[in-house]
C-alpha positions in Angstrom: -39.3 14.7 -19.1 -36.0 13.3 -18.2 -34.4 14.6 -14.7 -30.9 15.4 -14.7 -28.3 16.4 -12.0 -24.8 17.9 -11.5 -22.5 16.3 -9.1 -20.0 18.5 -7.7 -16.6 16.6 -5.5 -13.5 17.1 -4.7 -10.5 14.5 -5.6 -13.0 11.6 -6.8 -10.6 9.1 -7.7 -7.8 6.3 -6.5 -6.6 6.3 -3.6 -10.2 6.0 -1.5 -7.9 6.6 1.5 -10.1 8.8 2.7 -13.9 8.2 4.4 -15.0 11.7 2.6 -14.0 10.7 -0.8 -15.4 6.7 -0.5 -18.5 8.4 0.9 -18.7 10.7 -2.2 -18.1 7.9 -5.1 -20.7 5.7 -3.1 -23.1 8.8 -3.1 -22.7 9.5 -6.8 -23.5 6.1 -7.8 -26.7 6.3 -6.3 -27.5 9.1 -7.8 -26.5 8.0 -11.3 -29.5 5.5 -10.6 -32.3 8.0 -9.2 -31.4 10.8 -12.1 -31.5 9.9 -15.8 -28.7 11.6 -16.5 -25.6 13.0 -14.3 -22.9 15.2 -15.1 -20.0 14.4 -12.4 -17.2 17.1 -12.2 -14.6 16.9 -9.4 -11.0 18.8 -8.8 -8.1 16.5 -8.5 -6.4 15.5 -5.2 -2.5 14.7 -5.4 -2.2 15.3 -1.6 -3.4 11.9 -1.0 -0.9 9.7 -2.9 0.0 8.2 -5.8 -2.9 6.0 -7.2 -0.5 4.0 -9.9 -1.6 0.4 -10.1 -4.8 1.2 -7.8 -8.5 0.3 -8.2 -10.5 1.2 -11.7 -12.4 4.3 -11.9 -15.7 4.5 -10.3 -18.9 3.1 -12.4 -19.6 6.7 -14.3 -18.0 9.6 -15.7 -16.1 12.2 -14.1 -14.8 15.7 -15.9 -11.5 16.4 -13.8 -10.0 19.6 -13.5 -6.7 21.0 -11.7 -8.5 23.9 -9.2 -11.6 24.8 -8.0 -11.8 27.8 -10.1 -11.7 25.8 -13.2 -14.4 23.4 -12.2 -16.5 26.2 -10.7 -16.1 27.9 -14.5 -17.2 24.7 -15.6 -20.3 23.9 -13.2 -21.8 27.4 -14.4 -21.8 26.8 -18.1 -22.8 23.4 -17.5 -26.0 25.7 -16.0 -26.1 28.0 -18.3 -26.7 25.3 -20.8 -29.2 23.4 -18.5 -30.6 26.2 -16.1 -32.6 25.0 -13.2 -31.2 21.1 -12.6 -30.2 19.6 -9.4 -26.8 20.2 -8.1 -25.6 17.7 -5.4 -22.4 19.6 -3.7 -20.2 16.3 -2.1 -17.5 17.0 -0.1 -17.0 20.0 -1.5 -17.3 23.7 -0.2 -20.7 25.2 -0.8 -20.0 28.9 0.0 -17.7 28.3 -3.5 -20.9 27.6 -5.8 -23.1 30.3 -4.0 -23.0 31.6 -7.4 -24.5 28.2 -8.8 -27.0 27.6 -6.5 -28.8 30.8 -8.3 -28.9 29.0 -11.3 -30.1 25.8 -10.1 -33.0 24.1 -9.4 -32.6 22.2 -6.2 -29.2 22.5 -4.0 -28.3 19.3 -1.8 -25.0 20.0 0.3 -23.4 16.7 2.3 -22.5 17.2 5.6 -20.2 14.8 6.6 -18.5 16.5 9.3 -19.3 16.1 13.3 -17.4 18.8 15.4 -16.3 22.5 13.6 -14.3 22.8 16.7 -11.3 21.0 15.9 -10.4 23.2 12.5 -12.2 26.7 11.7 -11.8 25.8 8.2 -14.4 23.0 8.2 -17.1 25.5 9.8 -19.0 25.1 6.2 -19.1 21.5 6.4 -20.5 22.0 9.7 -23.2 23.6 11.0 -22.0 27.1 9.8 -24.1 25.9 6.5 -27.3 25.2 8.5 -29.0 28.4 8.6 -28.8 28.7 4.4 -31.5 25.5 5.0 -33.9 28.4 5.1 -33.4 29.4 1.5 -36.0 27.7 -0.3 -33.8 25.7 -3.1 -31.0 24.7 -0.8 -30.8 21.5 1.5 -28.4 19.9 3.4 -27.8 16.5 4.2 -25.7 14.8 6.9 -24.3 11.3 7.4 -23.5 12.5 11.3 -26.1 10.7 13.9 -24.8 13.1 16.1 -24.9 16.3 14.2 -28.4 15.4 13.3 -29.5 14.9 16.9 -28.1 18.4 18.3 -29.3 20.5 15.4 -32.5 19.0 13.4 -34.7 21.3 16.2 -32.7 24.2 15.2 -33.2 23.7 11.5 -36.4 21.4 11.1 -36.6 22.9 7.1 -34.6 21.5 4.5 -31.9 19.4 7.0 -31.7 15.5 6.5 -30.1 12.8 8.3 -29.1 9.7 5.4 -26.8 7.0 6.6 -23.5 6.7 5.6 -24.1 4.3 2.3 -21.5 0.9 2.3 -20.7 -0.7 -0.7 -18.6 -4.1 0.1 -17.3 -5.9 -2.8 -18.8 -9.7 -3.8 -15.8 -11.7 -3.0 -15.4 -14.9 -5.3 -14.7 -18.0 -2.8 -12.1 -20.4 -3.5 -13.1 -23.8 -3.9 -11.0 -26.4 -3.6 -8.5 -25.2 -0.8 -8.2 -25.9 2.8 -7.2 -23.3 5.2 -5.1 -24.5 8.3 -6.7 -23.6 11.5 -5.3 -20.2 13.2 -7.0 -20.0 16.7 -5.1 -16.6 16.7 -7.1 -13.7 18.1 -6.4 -11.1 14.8 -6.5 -7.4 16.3 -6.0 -4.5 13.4 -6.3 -1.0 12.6 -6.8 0.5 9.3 -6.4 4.6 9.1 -4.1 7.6 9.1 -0.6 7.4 10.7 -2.2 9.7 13.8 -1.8 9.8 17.4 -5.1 11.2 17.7 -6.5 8.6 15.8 -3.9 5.5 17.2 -2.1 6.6 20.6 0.0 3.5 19.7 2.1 3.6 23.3 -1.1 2.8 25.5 -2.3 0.1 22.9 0.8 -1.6 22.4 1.8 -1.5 26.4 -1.8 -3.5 26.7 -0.9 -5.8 23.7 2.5 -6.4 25.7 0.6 -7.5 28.9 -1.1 -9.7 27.1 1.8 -11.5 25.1 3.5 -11.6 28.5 0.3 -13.8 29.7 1.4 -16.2 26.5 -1.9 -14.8 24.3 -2.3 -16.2 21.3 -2.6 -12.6 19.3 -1.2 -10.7 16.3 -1.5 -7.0 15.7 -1.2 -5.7 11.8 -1.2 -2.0 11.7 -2.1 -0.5 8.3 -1.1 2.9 7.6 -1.7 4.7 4.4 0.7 7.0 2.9 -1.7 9.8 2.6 -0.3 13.6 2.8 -2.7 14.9 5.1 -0.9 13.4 7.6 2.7 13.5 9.1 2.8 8.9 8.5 6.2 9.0 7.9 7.1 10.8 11.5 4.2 8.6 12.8 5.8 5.5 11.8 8.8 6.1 12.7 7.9 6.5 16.2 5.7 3.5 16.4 9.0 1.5 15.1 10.8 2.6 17.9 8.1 1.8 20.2 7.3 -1.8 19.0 11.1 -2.3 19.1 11.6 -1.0 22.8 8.7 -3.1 23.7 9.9 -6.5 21.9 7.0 -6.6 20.1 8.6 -7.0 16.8 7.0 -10.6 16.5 3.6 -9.8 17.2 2.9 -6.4 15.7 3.8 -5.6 12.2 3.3 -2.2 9.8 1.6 -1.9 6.6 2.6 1.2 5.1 1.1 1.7 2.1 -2.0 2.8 0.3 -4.5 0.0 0.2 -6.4 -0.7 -3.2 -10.2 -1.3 -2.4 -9.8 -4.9 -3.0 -7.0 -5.2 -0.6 -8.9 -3.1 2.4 -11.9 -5.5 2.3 -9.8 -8.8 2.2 -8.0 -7.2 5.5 -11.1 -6.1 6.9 -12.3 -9.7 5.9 -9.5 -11.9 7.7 -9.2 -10.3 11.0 -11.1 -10.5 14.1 -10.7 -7.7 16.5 -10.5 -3.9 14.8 -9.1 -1.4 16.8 -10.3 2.5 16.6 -9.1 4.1 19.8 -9.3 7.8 18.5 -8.6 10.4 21.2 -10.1 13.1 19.1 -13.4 14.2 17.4 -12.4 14.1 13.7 -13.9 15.9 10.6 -15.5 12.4 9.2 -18.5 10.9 11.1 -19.5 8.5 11.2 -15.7 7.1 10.6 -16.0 5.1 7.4 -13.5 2.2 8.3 -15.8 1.1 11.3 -19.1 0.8 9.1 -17.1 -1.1 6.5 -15.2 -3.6 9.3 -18.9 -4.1 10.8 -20.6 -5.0 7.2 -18.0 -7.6 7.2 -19.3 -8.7 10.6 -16.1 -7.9 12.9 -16.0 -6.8 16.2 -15.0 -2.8 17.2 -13.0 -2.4 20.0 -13.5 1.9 19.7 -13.7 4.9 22.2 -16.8 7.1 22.6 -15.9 9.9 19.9 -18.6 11.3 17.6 -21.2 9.1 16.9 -19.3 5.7 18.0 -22.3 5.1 21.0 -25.2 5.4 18.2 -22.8 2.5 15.4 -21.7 0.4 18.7 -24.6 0.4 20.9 -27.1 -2.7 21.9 -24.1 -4.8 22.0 -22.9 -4.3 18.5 -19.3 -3.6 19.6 -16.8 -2.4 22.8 -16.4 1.4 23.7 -13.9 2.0 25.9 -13.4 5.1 27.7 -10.3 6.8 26.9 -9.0 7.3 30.7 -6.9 4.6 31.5 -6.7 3.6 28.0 -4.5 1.0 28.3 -6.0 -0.9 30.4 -9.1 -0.3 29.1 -8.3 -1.8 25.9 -6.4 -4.7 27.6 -9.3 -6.3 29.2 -11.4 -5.8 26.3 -8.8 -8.3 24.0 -9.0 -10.0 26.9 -12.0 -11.2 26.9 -12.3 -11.2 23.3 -9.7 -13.8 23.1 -11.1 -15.7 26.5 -14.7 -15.6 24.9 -14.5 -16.3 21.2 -18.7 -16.8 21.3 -18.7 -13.3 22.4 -16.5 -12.1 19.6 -18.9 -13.6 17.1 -21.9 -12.8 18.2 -20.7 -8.9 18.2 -19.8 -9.8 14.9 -23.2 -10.9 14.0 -24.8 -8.1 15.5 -22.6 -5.2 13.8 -23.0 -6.8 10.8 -26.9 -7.4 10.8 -27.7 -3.6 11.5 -25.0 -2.1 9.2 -26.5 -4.4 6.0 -30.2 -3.3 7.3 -29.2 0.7 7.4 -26.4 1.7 5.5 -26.6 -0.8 2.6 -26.9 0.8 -1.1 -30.3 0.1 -1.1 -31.3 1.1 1.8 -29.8 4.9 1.2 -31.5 4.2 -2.2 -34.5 4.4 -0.5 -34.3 7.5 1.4 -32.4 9.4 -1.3 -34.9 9.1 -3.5 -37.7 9.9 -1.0 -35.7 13.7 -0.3 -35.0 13.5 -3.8 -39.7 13.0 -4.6 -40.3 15.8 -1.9 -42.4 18.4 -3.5 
């Protein structure tokens, strides 16, 4: 007997600006292996940009649809036609399919947020879904270290921790050419145009203190266009700032949705990433760190949702967000004074990111929830 599954997302296509959406193609590949067959249906998300000239679909199918209510219409006589098959609900609200989870067999619900606190409207991607653990087809899975650790003794039945799977692309080396050497120390960030996430005074005053000690260093600052957030109003006030600071020459803007090709080559050539995120946010663990630490770079991050669990034994920096500034500055510091330091972070992030959030790896443990009786 074949087994079959329904995939349920939200927005699962170009521009993978957002951890939630990259975490839900890289779930639903994995599943299109473990199941023999999977239906994938997913609402359409214009909020996050154009995707024109961006990426190729993901590996399977997907059956779009403009609103939730047409794709809820559509997940029920995709039941009705096949009554009691998995349903996998992926960034997506469960309370919505209530209605489906009576027709299914088993329910799995991804949790990928950490703290309900910050917006009332995430509560059911929080632990607000917890307590429907003790239904007997329902279970819920989170990518949250730190969700996992407060609640699993609340909710022993049914309540899953899986990593957060990474899917890194195979870049083809070039043969034949010889790069010039660049003893620059190459400091980034990759994310929303956000204070909360990038309180871009207090890093770029500690970038100026170091360019006024004649450091060899170079800031790129990428910024996707995506309409969750205010970038344009963010941007401009980090132009102003970089300008008022005469930083023009060392720290540059990238605004722009990134293609998936183009966020790993920048994750590839820098050194130093930057994630100095004042806030709990709704994604944990955040996506960009996991994916700059498979490519073996160090973090330079504060202590917000599960950073201490991803940066711990010496696999990056945290820094703790009072004094900030200065915090950050003697971190680049002596990143840039130690370059054996900065590698061997490197080699350490890297070496437990491939061993626990690799495909296979999540392979593994999916399809162990997937065999419970």
């Amino acid at each position: 007997m074949s087994r079959k599954a329904i995939v349920v997302s939200r927005g699962l296509h170009p521009p993978w600006n957002m951890g939630e959406v990259v975490l839900a193609r890289n779930f639903t590949k994995i599943l299109t292996e473990l199941y023999d067959e999977v239906n994938v249906f997913s609402t359409v998300d214009e909020v996050r940009g154009s995707s024109e000239g961006l990426d190729t679909k993901p590996p399977f199918d997907i059956k779009f649809y403009s609103d939730e209510e047409r794709l809820k219409i559509a997940v029920l006589d995709e039941l009705s036609s096949n009554p009691y098959i998995d349903i996998h609900l992926i960034n997506t609200s469960l309370v919505k399919f209530l209605n489906a989870t009576r027709k299914a067999g088993r329910v799995y619900f991804y949790q990928f947020a950490y703290n309900i606190f910050n917006d009332p409207n995430l509560i059911l991607h929080s632990i607000g879904a917890l307590p429907l653990t003790y239904l007997s087809n329902i279970k819920i899975i989170t990518t949250s270290p730190c969700s996992y650790i407060r609640f699993h003794n609340f909710f022993r039945r049914n309540y899953y921790y899986i990593p957060a799977p990474i899917e890194p692309p195979v870049f083809n080396e070039k043969s034949g050419l010889i790069e010039e050497p660049d003893d620059r120390l190459k400091i980034f960030y990759l994310g929303h145009g956000s204070y909360l996430r990038f309180p871009c005074d207090k890093v770029l005053k500690a970038i100026l203190r170091l360019k006024k000690e004649s450091s060899n260093i170079e800031l790129n600052l990428y910024i996707s266009k995506q309409g969750y957030a205010n970038y344009a109003e963010f941007t401009v006030g980090l132009e102003k700032t970089i300008k008022k600071l005469s930083l023009e020459k060392v720290v540059k803007i990238h605004l722009k949705n990134l293609s998936e090709d183009e966020k790993w080559g920048i994750l590839r050539e820098n050194d130093v990433m930057l994630f100095p995120a004042l806030l709990n946010a709704a994604m944990d663990p955040p996506l960009v760190v996991l994916e700059a630490m498979f490519m073996g770079k160090c973090i330079i991050a504060t202590s917000i949702q599960s950073i201490s669990h991803l940066l711990g034994r010496n696999r990056g920096i945290i820094v703790d967000q009072r004094n900030l500034e200065d915090n950050i500055y003697k971190a680049l510091r002596t990143l840039e004074d130690n370059r054996t330091l900065l590698e061997e972070y490197g080699i350490s992030s890297k070496r437990w990111v491939a061993k626990t959030h690799s495909m296979g790896s999540v392979y593994d443990r999916m399809r162990g929830i997937l065999n419970e009786p």
